[in-house]
N, C-alpha and C positions, 0 to 999 in steps of 0.2 A: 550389379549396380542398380538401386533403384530409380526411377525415375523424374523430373523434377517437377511433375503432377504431384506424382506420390509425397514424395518427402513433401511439397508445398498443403499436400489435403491433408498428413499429420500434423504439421505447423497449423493447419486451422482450429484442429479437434483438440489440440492443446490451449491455444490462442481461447480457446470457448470455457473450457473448462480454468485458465486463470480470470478470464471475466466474470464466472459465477462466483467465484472465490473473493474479485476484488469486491463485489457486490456486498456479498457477506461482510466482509472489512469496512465497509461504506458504513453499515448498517452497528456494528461494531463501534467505530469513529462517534458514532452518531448518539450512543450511550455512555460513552465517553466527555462526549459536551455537556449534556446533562448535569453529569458532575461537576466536572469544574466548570459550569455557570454557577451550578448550586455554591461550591465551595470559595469561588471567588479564586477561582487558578488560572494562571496562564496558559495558550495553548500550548508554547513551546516547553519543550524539557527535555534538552541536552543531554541529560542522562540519561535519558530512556530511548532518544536516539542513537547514541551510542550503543547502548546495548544490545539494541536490535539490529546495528549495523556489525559489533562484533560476534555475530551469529556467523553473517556472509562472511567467506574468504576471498571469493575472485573481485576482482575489481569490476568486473560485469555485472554480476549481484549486485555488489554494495551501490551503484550505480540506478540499478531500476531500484533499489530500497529507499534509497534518497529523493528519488523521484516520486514514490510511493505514500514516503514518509511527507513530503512536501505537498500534495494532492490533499494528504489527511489534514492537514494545519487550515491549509484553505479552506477545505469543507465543515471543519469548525470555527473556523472564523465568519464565515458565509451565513454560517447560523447561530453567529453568537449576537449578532448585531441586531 
């Protein structure tokens, strides 16, 4: 049985590497606005939340996705104004 350093120092190294990732996604978001400034689009679009929530199956997923997806709306609204 491992111990609860152990399994808590790979929950870090995990923890680090979805932060470089959300980073990435930030950055993503962020060419995203661009567009729909340019095109006169809304942030939101129900279908394409959808879709990316019917990727996940657990409800733990779709849960941080939603939270995820919600973070992205912000940070282009944040920079639409």
């Amino acid at each position: 049985m491992k111990s609860l350093k152990a399994l808590r120092d790979k929950i870090d190294q995990i923890d680090q590497k979805i932060s470089q990732l959300l980073e990435k996604r930030a950055k993503e978001v962020l060419e995203i606005k661009k567009i729909k400034k340019k095109h006169k689009l809304k942030v939101t679009d129900k279908t394409r939340e959808k879709e990316i929530l019917s990727r996940h199956n657990g409800a733990y997923q779709k849960e941080i996705f939603k939270k995820i997806i919600s973070s992205s709306k912000k940070l282009q609204r944040s920079t639409l104004e």
